[in-house]
C-alpha positions, -999 to +999 in steps of 0.1 A: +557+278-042+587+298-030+604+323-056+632+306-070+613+274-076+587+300-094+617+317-114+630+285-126+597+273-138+590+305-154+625+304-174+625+270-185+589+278-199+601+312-213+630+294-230+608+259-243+587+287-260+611+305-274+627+271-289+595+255-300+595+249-335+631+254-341+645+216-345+687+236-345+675+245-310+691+227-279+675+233-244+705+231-221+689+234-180+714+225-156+687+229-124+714+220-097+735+248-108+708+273-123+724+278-152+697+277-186+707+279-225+692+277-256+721+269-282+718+266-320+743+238-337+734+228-376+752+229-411+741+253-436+760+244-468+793+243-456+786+272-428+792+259-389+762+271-371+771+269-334+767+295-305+746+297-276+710+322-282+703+330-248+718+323-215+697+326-184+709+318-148+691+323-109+719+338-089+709+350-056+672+346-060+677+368-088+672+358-127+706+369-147+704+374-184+741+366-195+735+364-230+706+373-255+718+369-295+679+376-306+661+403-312+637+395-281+633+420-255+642+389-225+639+411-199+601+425-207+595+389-217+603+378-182+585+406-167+553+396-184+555+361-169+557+373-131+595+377-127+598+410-110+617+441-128+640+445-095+651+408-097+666+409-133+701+415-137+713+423-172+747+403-163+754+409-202+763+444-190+797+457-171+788+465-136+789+499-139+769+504-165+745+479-148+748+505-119+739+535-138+706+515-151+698+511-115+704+543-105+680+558-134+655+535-125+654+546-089+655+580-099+619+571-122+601+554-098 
């Protein structure tokens, strides 16, 4: 099985656990596009739940996380799963903070 094919497997799993259980959670995969949600939408009392979890999407044979509105740790989630440290973007992140990250992980390896 090539990568991205693995990746996507691995996310939609990641993000059926995650949702498992939870009957406010909506699984959102759009495969063609690579683009992978997990939204909450419910009433409580007169209080609108609605927003979107966590937002994963495969750009460039890379797994992006663009949103995470949980406590989880995504990225060392992923990680355990077989998604490699170097292909996880934390797209949540301006790009020059996500190039300092880099840079200090180089610098620790």
């Amino acid at each position: 099985m090539n990568k991205v094919n693995n990746y996507r497997q691995i996310i939609c799993q990641f993000l059926q656990d995650f949702a498992e259980g939870d009957p406010e959670a909506q699984l959102i995969f759009d495969e063609k596009r690579d683009r992978y949600l997990v939204m909450h939408v419910a009433w409580r009392n007169e209080y609108r739940i609605y927003g979107c979890a966590m937002q994963l999407d495969l750009i460039d044979r890379q797994v992006w996380i663009q949103n995470n509105s949980t406590e989880i740790y995504v990225d060392r989630e992923l990680i355990e799963r077989g998604i490699a440290a170097k292909d996880i973007v934390l797209g949540f992140r301006s790009p020059s903070v996500r190039a300092k990250i880099a840079s200090i992980m180089a610098n620790n390896q």
